[in-house]
C-alpha positions in Angstrom: -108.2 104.8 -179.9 -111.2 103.1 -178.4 -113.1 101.2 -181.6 -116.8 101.6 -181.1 -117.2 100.5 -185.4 -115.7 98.7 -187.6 -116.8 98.5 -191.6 -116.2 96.4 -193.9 -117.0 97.4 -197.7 -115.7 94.9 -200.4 -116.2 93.8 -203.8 -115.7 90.7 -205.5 -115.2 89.7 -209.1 -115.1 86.4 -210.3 -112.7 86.0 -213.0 -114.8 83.2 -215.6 -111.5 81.8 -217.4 -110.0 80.1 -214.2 -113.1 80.3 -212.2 -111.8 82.1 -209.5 -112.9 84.6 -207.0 -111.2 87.9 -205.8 -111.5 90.5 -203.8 -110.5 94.1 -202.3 -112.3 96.2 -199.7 -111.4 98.9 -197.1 -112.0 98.9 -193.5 -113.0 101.9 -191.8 -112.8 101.9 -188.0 -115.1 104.6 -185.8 -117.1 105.5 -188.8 -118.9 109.0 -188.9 -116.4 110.0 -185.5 -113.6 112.5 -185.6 -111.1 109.4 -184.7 -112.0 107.9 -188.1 -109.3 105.9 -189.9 -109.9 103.8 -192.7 -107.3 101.2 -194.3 -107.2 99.6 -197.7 -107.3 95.7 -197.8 -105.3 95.2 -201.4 -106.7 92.5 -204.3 -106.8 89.0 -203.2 -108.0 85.6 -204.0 -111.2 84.9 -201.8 -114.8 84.1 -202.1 -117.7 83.9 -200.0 -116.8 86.2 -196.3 -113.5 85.5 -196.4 -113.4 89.6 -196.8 -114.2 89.4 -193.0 -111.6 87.0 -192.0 -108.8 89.0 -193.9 -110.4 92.2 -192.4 -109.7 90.9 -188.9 -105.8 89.6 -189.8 -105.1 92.8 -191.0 -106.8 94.5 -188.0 -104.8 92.0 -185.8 -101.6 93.2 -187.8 -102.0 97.0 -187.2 -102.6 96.2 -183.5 -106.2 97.6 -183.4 -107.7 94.5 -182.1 -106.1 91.7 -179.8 -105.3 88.5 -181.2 -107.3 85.4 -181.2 -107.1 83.1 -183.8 -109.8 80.8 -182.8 -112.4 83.7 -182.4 -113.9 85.4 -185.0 -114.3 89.0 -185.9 -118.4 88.7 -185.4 -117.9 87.2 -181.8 -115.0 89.5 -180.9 -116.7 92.5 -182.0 -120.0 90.9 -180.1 -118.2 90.3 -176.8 -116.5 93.8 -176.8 -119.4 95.6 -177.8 -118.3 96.7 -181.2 -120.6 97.6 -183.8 -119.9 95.4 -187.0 -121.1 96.4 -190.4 -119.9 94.3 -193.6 -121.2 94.6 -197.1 -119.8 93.0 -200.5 -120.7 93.6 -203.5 -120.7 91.4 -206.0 -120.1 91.2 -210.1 -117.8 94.0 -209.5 -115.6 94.3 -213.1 -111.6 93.4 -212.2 -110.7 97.2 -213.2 -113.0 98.2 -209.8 -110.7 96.4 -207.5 -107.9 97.8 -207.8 -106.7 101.0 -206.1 
């Protein structure tokens, strides 16, 4: 499968007792195509874009991009010509997370 889009929908909560910040998301590659697949990233600690980084390991895991640790997911999507779309949304409740 030839990716042409990859996005990235996430939300975060912040858990106030241990002031912590979590996240889960799903990643849907070719968007809108009939070659549309979508995958689940699970709950995880993270805050800020770290959505995209673990996006783009777990992309790396599945082999549906090539490896390259020093590179990220904006430049290797810019240099192949991928269109990259990422939204979070934040204040999510912990009960929205999970899947």
């Amino acid at each position: 499968m030839k990716i042409k889009t990859i996005d990235i929908i996430a939300k975060e909560w912040f858990d106030k007792i241990n002031g912590n910040s979590y996240f889960s998301g799903t990643i849907t590659l070719n968007f809108g195509m009939k070659d549309v697949e979508t995958m689940i990233m699970p709950f995880q600690y993270g805050y800020g874009s770290h959505y995209v980084d673990s996006a783009k390991a777990q992309l790396t895991e599945h082999n549906k991009i090539s490896p390259n640790h020093m590179e990220s997911l904006w430049c290797y999507c810019r240099d192949n010509k991928i269109i990259l779309r990422t939204t979070k949304n934040e204040n999510c409740k912990k009960r929205e997370l999970t899947c």
